[in-house]
C-alpha positions as CSV (number, residue, x, y, z in Angstrom):
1,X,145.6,-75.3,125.0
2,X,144.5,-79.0,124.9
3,X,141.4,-79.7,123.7
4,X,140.5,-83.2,122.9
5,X,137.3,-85.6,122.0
6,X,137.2,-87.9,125.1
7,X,135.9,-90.6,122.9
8,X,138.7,-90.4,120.6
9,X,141.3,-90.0,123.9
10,X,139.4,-92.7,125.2
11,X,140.4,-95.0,122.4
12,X,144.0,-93.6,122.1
13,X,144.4,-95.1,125.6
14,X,142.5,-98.3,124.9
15,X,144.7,-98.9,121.9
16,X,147.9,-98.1,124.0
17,X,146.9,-100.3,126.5
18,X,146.4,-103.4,124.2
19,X,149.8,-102.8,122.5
20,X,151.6,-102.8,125.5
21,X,150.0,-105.7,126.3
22,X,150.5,-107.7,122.8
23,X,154.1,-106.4,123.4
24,X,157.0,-106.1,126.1
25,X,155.0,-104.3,128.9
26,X,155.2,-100.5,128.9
27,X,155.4,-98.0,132.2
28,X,155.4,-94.6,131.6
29,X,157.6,-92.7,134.5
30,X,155.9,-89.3,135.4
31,X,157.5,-87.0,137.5
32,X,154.5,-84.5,138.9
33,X,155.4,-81.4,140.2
34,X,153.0,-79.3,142.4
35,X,153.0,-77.6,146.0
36,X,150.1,-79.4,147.2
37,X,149.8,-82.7,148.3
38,X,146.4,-82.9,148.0
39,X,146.4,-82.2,144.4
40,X,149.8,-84.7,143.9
41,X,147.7,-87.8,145.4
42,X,144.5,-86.6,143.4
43,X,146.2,-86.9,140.1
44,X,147.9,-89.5,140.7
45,X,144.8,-92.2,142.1
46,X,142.9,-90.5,138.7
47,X,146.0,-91.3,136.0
48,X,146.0,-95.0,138.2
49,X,142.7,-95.4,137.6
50,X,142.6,-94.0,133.9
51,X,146.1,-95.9,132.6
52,X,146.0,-98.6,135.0
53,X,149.3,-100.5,135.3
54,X,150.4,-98.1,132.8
55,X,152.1,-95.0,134.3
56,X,154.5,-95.1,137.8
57,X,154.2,-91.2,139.4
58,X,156.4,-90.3,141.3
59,X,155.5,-86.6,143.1
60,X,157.7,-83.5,144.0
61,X,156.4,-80.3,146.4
62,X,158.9,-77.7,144.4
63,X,160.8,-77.4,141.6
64,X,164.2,-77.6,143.6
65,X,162.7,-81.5,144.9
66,X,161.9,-82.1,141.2
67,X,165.8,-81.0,140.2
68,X,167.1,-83.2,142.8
69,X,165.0,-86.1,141.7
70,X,165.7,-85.9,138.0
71,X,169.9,-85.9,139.0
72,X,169.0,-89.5,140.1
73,X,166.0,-90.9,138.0
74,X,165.2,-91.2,134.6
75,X,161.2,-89.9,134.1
76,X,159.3,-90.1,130.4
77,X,157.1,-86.9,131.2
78,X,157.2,-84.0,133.5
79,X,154.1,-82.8,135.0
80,X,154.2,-79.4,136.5
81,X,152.2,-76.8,138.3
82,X,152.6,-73.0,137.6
83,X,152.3,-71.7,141.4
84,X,155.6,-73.6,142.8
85,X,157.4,-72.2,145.8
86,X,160.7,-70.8,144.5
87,X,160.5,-70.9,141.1
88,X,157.3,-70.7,138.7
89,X,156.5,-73.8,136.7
90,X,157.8,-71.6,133.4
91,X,161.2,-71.0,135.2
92,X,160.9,-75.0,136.1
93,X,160.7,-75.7,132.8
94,X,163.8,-72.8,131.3
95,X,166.3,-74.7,133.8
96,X,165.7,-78.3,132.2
97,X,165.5,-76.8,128.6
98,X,169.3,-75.2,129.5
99,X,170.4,-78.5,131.3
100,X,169.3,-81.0,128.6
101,X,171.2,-81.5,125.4
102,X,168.9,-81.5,122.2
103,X,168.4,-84.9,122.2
104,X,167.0,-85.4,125.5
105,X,164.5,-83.6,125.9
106,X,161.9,-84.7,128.2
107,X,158.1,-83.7,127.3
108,X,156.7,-81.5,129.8
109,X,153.4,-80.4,130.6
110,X,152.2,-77.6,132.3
111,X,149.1,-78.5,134.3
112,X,147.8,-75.5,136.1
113,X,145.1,-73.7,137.3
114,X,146.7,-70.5,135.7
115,X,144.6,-69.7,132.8
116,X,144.9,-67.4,130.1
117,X,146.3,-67.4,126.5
118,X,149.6,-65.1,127.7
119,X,150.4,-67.8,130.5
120,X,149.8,-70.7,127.2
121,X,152.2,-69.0,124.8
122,X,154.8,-68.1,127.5
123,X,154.6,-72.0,128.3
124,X,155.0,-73.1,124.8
125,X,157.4,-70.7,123.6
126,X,159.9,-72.0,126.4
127,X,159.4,-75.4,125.6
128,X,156.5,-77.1,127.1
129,X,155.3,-79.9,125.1
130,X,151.4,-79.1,126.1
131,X,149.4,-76.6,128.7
132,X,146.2,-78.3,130.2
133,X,143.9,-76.5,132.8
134,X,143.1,-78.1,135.8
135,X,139.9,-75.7,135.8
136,X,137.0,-78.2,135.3
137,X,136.2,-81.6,136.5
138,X,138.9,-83.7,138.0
139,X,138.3,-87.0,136.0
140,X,138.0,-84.9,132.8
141,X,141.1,-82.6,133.2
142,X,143.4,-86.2,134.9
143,X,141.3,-88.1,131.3
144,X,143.2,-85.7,129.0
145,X,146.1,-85.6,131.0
146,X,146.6,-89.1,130.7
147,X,146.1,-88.8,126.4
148,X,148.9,-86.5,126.8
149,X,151.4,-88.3,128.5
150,X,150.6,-91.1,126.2
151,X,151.0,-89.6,123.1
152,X,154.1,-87.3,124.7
153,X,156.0,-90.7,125.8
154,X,154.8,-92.4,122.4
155,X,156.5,-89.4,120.9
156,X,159.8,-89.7,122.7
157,X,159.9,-93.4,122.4
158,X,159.5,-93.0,118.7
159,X,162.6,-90.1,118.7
160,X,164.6,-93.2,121.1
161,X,164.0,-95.6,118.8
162,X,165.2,-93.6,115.9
């Protein structure tokens, strides 16, 4: 599970923020995956609001609209759900980890409301780069969702750059 200082997250953002600014500008291409709407426009006006200019979020209602998607865009993080219609976020998540070659591999998060330390190590065992709960208050929960995309794309673009 994620658990992370706020102030220190806080800054993590602040000093991504002014590097992308001192630098070419950076936007950090999010594919979020749940079956509520509701829940896709919350997250996404609270990562706005958090990253600012930062992140572009695009959303998907299952994990078959997220497939189709990622056949025709490029995305830096994958945010999924647990409960998705058809498939389970896990089983999401086992279908890209068998479709991408080692060395792209997108970092995906499972964001969920699923709690419990069986659910955590199932998720990272298959590959999930972190497990947040959305148990909690919204700004909190969409504030360290926002560290980890950060510090998942940082990640990647490092790996890239290599």
């Amino acid at each position: 599970m994620v658990f992370e200082n706020t102030l220190s997250g806080n800054k993590m953002i602040n000093d991504f923020q002014s590097q992308s600014a001192n630098s070419i500008p950076i936007r950090i291409r999010v594919l979020h995956v749940d079956n509520e709407p509701a829940v896709l426009e919350i997250t996404r006006i609270f990562l706005i609001r958090v990253a600012k200019e930062d992140f572009e979020i695009a959303g998907a209602l299952s994990a078959e609209e997220a497939l189709d998607k990622l056949e025709s865009e490029d995305f830096d993080v994958i945010i999924a759900d647990y409960n998705l219609p058809g498939m389970n976020g896990i089983e999401f998540l086992e279908v890209l980890r068998e479709s991408e070659n080692h060395t792209d591999h997108t970092p995906f998060i499972l964001f969920t409301e699923k709690v419990g330390a069986e659910v955590a190590k199932e998720a990272l065992n298959k590959g999930a780069d972190r497990y947040i709960t959305k148990n909690g208050n919204s700004a909190s929960q969409c504030s360290a969702l926002a560290r980890a995309i950060y510090e998942l794309a940082r990640g990647k673009k490092k790996k890239e750059d290599l």
